[in-house]
N, C-alpha and C positions, 0 to 999 in steps of 0.2 A: 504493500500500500504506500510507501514511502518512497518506493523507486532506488532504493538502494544495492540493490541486485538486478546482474543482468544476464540473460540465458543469451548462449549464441547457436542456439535452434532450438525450432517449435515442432521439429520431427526428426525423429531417427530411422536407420532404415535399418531395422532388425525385422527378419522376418524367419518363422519358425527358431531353432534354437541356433543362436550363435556367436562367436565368441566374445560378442561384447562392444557397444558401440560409444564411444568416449565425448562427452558434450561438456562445455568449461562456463561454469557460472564464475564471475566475478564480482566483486563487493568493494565498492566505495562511499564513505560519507564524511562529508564536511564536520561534522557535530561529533563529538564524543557521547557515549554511553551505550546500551545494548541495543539490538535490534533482531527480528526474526521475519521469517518469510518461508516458503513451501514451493517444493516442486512436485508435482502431479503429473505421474504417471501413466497413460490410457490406450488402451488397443482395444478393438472389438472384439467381444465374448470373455474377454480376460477383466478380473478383479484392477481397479486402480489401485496405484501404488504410490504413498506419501513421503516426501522426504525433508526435511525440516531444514531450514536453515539459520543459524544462529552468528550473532555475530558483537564482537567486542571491540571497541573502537576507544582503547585511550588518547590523553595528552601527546602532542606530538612528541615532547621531550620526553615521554618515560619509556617510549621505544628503544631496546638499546641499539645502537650502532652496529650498522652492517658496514664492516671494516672488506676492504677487496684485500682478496687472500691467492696467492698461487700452491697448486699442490704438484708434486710431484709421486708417482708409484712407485720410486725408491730412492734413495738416499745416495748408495754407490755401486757403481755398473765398477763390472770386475772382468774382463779380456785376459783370456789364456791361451797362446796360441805358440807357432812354431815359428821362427824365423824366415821373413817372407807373406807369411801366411795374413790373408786380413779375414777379419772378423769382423760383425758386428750384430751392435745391443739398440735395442727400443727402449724406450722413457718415454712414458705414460704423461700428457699435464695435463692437469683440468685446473678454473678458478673458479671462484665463487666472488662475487656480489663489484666484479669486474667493473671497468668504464672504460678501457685500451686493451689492445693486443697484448699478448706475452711477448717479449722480445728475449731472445736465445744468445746467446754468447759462448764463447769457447774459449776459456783459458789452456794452450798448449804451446807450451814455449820450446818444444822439438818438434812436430810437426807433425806429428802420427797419431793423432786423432782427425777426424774428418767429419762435420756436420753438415746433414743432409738442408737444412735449414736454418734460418736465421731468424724469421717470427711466426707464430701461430695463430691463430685465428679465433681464439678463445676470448667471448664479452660476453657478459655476466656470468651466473654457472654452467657449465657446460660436460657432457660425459666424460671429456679430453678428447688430446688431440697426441696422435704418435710422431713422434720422429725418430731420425735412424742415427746412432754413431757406429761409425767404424775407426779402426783402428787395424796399424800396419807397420811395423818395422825391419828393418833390412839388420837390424843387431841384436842379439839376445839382452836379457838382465826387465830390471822394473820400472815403469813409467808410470805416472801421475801426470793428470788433469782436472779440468773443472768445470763445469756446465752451469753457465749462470743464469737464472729468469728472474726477470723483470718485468713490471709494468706499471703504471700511473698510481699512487696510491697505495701498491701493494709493498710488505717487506720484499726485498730479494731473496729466492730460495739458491740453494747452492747443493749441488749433486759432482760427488767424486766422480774421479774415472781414474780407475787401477787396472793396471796390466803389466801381464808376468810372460816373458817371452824364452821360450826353449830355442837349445841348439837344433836345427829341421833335423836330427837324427835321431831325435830324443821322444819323436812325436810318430806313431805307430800311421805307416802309409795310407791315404788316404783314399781307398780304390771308390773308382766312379760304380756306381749300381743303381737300375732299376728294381722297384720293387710295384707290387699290384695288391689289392682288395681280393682279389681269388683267383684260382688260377684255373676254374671252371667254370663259363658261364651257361646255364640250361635253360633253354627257349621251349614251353609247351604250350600247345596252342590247338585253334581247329584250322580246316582249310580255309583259306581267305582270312583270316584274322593277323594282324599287326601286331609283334612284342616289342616292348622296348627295355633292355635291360640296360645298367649302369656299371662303370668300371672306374676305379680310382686308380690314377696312378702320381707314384709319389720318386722321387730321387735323392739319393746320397753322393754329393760332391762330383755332380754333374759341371761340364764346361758346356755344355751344348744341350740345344734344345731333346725331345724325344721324338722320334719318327714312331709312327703308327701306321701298319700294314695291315691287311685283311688279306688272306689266302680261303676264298673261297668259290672254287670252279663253276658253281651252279646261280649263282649270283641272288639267293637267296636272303644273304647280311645285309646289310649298310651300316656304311660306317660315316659317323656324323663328323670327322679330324682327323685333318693327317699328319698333325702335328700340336704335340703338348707344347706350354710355355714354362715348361719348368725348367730352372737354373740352380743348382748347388742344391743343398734339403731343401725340400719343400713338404709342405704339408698333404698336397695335393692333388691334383688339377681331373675333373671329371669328362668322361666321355661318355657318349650312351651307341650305341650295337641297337639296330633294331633288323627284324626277319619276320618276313612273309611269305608263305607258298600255297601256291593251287593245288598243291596235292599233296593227300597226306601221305607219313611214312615217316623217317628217320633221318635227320642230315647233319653235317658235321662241317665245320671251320677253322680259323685259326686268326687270332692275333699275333701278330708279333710288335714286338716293340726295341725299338734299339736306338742306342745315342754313341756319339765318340768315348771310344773308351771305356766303355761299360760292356758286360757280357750282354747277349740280345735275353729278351723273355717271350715267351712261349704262353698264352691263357688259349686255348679250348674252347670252342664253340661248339654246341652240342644242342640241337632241335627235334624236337618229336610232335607231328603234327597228327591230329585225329578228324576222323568225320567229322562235320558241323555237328551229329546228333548225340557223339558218344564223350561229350566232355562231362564230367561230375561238377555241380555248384559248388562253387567258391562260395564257402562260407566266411564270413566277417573272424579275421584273428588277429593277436597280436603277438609279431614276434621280437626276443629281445637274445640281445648279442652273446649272453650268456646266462646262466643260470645260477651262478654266485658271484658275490663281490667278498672282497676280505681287507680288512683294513690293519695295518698295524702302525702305532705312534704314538708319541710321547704323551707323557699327561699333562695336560693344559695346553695342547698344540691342534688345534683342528685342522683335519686332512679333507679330501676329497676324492672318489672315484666316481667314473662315467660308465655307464651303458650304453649302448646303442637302441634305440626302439623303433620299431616300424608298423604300421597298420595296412591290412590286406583286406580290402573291402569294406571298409568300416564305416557306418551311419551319422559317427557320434565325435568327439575329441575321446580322448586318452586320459581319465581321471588318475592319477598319483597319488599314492598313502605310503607312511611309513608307519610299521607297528614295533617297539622298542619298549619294553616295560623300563629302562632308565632315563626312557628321555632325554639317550644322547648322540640321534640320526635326527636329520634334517633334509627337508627339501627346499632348492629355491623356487619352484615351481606346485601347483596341485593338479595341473592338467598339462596336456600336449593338445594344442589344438588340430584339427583337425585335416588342413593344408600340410601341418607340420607334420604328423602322424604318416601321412600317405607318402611322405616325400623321403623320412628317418629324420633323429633327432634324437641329440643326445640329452640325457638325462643326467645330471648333476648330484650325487646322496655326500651329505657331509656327517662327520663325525667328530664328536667335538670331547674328549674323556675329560673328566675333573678330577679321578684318581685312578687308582690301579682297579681296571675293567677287564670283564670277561663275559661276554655276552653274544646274541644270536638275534637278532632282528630279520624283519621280512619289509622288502619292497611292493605293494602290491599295484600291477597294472591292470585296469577294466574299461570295457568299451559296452556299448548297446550291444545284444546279441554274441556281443565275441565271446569265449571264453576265457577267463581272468588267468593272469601271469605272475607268479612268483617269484620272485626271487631273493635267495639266502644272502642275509649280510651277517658276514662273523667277525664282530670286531673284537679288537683287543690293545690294549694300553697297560703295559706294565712296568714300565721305566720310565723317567724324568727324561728332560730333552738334556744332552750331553753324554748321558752315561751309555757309552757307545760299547763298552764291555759287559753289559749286562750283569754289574756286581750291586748293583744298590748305593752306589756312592761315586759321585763325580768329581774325581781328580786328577792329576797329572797321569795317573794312566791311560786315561784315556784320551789326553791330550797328544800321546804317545802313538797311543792305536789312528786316532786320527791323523797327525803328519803322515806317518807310513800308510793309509790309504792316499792322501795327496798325492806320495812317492811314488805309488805304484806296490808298494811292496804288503800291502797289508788288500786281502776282496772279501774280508766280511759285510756282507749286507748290510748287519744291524748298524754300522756306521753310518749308512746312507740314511737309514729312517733315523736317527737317536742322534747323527754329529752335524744335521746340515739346519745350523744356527739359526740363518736368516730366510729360510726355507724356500731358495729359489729351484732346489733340487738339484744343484751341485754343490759337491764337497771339495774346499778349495783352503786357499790360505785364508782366505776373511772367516770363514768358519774356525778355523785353529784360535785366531784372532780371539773370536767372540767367545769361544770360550775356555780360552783362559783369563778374560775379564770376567767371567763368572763365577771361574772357581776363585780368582781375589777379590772380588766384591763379597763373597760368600765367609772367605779368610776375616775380613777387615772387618763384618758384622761381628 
């Protein structure tokens, strides 16, 4: 009645059930004290549905100050590499309550850092913004740098840059290789009907793009690329294989794939077509990448593993539960919508111990009509973060145990989960680092 709220639509376009249609009321008033208002929601045959809206409007001065802040997603980027060899690391920034760009700067007084940029694009809050440092030198030993952001109003943030360079002999050869998502793909189908299946292909210390062949005489395949754009690791790059035939029966193909210097790979094509009349319904299912997860870590350090999940016919999204009588699994999600579902998507479960844990949790995935999916989470947290020996007390021995995994000379696993400090999931000198300021912070109490 006051006009102090304002809707920016008088209609949504939801229609039967779907994942959710996002509309932004906004509130302004000149005057201090409360205020209330309602939003009314209405479709034919369905109940309306109320939503209240409340609102507190003090003095202008008792709001506190939104100071502009720049964040950075770590402190210090850490390069290990081989003489010659360049590497590079991402840094994360985002600001909050901004009025200018971030401006980027690079303190290297030898030369061997390299920034991909010099400002970013980030005013007011923002998710972040990536950028790339690399790093490269032609001599072994340790180098230090500095990554400085700035911007109008904000403190200046400052992010190290450490790097530890070997003699190139010292650093196990780096052979080029293709790798694949499977190395069978099966096409079933009726006569006349179109499949389309997917293939990942990913590389390890590639110099050259990947070439993509099809070896198939009956001309049945198609292949949508005849060339990947992957360089050095990559995470990825997708292709899809699709096949169609007039007549049923049994047929077979080949990918190949091959880059400079890499062995070539081989995946399998494999189709079996049926009458139009004799194909069995596809029922609605869900399936998921595996059938347990296990977790092991420290106590008070939350970890995280992923699944793969995929929906085959499915009516619905993909509702997510976690059942855990300690209340110490989480999801960051409660559904998989349903685009997402048909397409795969991974699923996200954390676990977060308070103390020494020994437990058996269930993931559970359900759809309309599908039948519901299990899966076993066993987790376990028995040690403090440090105590990479698994004796119940963190000190210089296992400060011990850690340099000689650094070295090469120590591959107990439990070092990887119990010694990597700053948990970027390498175990390096900054991890040695941190905790032997833990074991003297721990002394000096």
């Amino acid at each position: 009645s006051l006009g102090v709220f304002v809707l920016d639509s008088i209609y949504t376009k939801i229609a039967g059930k779907a994942d959710g249609d996002t509309i932004q009321i906004a509130f302004k008033s000149s005057e201090e004290g409360e205020f209330a208002g309602q939003i009314v929601l209405s479709c034919t045959g369905a109940d309306s549905v109320f939503v209240a809206l409340k609102a507190i409007v003090s003095p202008a001065d008792t709001i506190p100050e939104q100071l502009p802040s720049i964040i950075a997603s770590v402190d210090t980027l850490t390069f290990t590499s081989a003489v010659g060899d360049s590497i590079i690391q991402e840094l994360v920034i985002s600001g909050e309550h901004l009025t200018d760009s971030i401006k980027v700067d690079l303190v290297d007084s030898l030369g061997v850092f390299v920034l991909d940029s010099i400002y970013t694009k980030i005013v007011g809050k923002a998710d972040g913004d990536t950028i790339q440092i690399a790093f490269k030198s032609s001599e072994e030993g340790e180098f230090a740098g500095q990554i400085v952001l700035s911007s109008t109003g904000a403190d200046s943030v400052f992010v190290a840059l450490k790097a530890i360079v070997s003699p190139a002999d010292t650093i196990p050869e780096q052979i080029p290789s293709i790798i694949t998502s499977v190395d069978t793909l099966t096409f079933t189908s009726v006569v006349g009907d179109s499949i389309i299946q997917e293939l990942v292909i990913s590389g390890e210390y590639l110099t050259d793009s990947i070439k993509v062949d099809l070896v198939d005489s009956l001309g049945v395949f198609v292949l949508d690329s005849i060339y990947t754009k992957i360089v050095g690791k990559a995470d990825g790059d997708t292709i899809q294989i699709a096949f169609k035939s007039s007549e049923e029966g049994e047929f077979a193909g080949q990918i190949v794939l091959s880059s400079t210097g890499a062995d070539s790979v081989f995946v399998a094509l494999k189709a079996i077509v049926s009458p139009a009349d004799t194909i069995p319904e596809q029922l609605p299912s869900i399936i998921a990448s595996v059938d347990t997860l296990s977790f092991e870590t420290p106590i008070g350090v939350e970890t995280v593993q992923s699944v793969m999940v995929k929906g085959i016919d499915l009516s619905d999204s993909i509702l997510l539960s976690v059942e855990d009588s300690l209340g110490l699994l989480r999801l960051d999600s409660a559904y998989i919508s349903l685009d997402k579902a048909i397409a795969g998507n991974a699923v996200a479960v954390y676990f977060a111990p308070k103390d020494k844990t020994s437990e058996v949790g269930l993931l559970k995935l359900s759809s309309k009509d599908a039948q519901p999916v299990l899966i076993t989470l066993i987790c376990r947290s028995d040690y403090e973060l440090g105590d990479v020996n698994k004796d119940d007390v963190v000190d210089i021995s296992d400060v011990v145990m850690t340099v000689n995994y650094v070295l090469g000379n120590e591959t107990n696993e439990s070092v990887l989960v119990y010694g990597d400090m700053d948990g970027n999931g390498i175990i390096d000198i900054t991890d040695v680092v941190a905790l032997v300021n833990q074991i003297l912070q721990v002394s000096n109490e």
